[in-house]
C-alpha positions as CSV (number, residue, x, y, z in Angstrom):
1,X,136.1,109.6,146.2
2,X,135.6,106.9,143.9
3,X,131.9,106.5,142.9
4,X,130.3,103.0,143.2
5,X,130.1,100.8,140.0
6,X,127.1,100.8,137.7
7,X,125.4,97.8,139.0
8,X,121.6,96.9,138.2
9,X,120.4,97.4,141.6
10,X,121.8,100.8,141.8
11,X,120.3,102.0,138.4
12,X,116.9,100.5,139.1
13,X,116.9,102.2,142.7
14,X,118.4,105.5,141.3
15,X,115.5,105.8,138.3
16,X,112.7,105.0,141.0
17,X,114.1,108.0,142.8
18,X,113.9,110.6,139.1
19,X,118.0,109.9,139.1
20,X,119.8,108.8,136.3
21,X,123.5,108.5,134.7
22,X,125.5,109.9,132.5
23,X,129.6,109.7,131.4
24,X,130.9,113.4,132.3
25,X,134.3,113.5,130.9
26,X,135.0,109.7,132.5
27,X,133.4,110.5,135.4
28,X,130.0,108.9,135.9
29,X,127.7,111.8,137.4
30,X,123.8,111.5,138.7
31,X,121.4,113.8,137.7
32,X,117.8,114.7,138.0
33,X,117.3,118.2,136.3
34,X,114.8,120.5,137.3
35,X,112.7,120.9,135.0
36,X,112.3,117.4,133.7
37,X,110.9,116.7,130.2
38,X,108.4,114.3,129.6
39,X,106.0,113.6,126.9
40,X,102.5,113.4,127.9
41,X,101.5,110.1,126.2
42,X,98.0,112.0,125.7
43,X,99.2,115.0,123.9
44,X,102.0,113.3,121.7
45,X,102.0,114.6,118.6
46,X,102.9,112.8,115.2
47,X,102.3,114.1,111.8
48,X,100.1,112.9,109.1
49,X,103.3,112.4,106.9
50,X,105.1,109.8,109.9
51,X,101.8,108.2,111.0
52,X,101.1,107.2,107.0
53,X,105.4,106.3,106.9
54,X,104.8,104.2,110.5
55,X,101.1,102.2,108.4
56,X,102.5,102.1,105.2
57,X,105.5,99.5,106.6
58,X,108.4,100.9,105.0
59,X,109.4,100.3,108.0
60,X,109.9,96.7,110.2
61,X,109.4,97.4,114.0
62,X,110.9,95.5,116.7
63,X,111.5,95.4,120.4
64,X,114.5,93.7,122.2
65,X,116.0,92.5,119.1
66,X,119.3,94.0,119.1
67,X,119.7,95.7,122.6
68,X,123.4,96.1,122.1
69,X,123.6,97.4,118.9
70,X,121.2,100.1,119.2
71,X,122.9,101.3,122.4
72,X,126.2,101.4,120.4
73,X,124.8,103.2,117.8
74,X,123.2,105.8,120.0
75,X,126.8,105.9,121.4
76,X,128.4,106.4,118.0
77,X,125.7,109.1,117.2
78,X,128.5,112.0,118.2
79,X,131.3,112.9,119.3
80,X,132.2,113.1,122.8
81,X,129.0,111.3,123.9
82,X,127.9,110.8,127.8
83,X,127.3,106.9,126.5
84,X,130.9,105.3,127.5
85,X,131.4,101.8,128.1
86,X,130.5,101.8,130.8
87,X,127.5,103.0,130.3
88,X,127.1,100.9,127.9
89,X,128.1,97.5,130.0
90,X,125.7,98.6,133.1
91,X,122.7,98.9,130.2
92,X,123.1,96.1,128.7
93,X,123.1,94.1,131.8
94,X,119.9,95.7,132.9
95,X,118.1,95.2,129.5
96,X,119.1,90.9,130.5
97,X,117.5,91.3,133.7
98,X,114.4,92.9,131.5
99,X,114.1,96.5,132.7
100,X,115.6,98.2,129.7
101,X,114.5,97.6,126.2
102,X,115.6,99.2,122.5
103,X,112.8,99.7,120.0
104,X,114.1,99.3,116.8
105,X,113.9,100.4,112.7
106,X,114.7,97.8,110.2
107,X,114.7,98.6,106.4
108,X,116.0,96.2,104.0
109,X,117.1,93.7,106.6
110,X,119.1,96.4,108.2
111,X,119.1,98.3,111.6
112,X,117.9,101.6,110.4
113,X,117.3,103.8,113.7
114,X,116.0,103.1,117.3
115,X,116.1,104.3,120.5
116,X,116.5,102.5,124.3
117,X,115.6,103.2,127.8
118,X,114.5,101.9,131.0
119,X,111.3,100.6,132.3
120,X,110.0,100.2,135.8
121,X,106.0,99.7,136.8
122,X,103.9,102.1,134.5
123,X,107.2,104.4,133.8
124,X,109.4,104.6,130.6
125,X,113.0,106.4,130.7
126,X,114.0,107.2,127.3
127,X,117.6,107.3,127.3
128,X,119.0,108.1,123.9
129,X,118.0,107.5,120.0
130,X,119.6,107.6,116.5
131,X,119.1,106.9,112.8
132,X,120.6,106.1,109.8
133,X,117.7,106.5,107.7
134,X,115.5,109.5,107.6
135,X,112.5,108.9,110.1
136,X,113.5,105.7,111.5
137,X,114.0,107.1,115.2
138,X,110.9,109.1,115.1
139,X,108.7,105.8,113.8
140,X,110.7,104.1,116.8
141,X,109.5,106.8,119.1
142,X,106.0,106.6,117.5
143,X,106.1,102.6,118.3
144,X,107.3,102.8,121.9
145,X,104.1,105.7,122.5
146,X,101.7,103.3,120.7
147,X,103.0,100.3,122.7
148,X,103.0,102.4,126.1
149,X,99.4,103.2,125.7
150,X,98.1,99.8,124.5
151,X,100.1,98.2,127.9
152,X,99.0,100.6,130.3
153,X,102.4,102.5,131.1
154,X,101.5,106.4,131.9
155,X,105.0,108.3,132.0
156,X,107.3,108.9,129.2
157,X,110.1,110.5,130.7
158,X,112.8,112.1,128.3
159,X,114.9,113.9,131.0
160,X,116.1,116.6,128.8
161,X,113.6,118.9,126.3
162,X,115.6,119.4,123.2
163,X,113.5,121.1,119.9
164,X,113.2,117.6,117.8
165,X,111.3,116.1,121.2
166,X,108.9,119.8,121.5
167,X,107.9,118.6,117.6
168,X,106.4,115.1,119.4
169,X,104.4,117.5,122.5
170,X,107.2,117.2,124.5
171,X,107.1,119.5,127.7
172,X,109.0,120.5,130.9
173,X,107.7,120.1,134.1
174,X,109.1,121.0,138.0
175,X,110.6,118.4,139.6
176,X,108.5,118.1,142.1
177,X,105.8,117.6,139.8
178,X,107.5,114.6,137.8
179,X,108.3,112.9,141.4
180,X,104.7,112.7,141.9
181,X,103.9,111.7,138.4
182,X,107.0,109.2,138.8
183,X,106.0,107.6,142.4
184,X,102.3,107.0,140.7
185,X,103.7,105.5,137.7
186,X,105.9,103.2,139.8
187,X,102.6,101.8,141.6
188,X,101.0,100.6,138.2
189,X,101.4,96.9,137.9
190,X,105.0,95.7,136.5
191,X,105.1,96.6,132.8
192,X,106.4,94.6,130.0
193,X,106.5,97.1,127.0
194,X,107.6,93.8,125.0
């Protein structure tokens, strides 16, 4: 059976539901693991040593500057990644419709790390991150928190805990639990996090 093209409608209903995509082998597949991750945005934790890197401006922070090219990078980030082109394609049309944004690193005029995702209501689905220079996808990830908070999102989903994320206060949670966190987020006013 041939699964249905990754359109915008479909991602944007299949994320409302805690379901999201991902390149198996050439085969796009739908998940939504059980436990789910998710950084609580009032127990994230940075260090004194990023927060002083994230103020001191070493760093130049953007949003939706470059939504392509931090996608591709995350993509290039390892081999045999779940981020094909197609994956790529359906993101990039959703971030021109405005629901998925890239946060993004520069250093010397050049992309240094960054990270992308989806946002619907008071929700944010981190997707993927990467970095060429040390720290520049944890500032990124310290600038999409900061900007969540000040525009009133109150879910940071990650889907999958991993040790860097625990670092940050990253935690799992059942399922069921994250669909009720999920359908309350969804009921905040619409969200810009740019």
């Amino acid at each position: 059976m041939d699964t249905p093209p990754l359109t915008p409608e479909l991602l944007i209903a299949a994320y409302a539901q805690g379901i999201f995509p991902m390149d198996v082998e050439g085969q796009i597949q739908w998940f939504s693991p059980d436990p789910r991750a998710i950084i609580p945005l009032d127990g994230f934790h940075a260090s004194r040593n990023l927060r002083q890197t994230y103020r001191s401006g070493r760093f130049e922070v953007r949003f939706d500057t470059c939504f392509e090219d931090v996608i591709r990078q995350c993509a290039r980030r390892q081999e045999g990644t779940w981020i094909s082109k197609e994956i790529v394609d359906a993101y990039t049309a959703l971030y021109e419709l405005g629901f998925a944004h890239s946060v993004e690193c520069w250093h010397g005029g050049e992309l240094a790390g960054g990270l992308y995702g989806v946002a619907l209501g008071g929700a944010f689905f981190g997707e993927s991150m990467f970095h060429r220079k040390t720290d520049a996808s944890k500032i990124a990830l310290l600038a999409l928190v900061e900007r969540m908070k000040e525009r009133g999102f109150t879910l940071l989903d990650i889907q999958f805990l991993t040790p860097h994320l625990t670092r940050f206060g990253a935690v799992e949670i059942p399922r069921r639990q994250y669909l009720i966190r999920l359908q309350a987020a969804l009921k905040v006013f619409k969200c810009s996090i740019c």
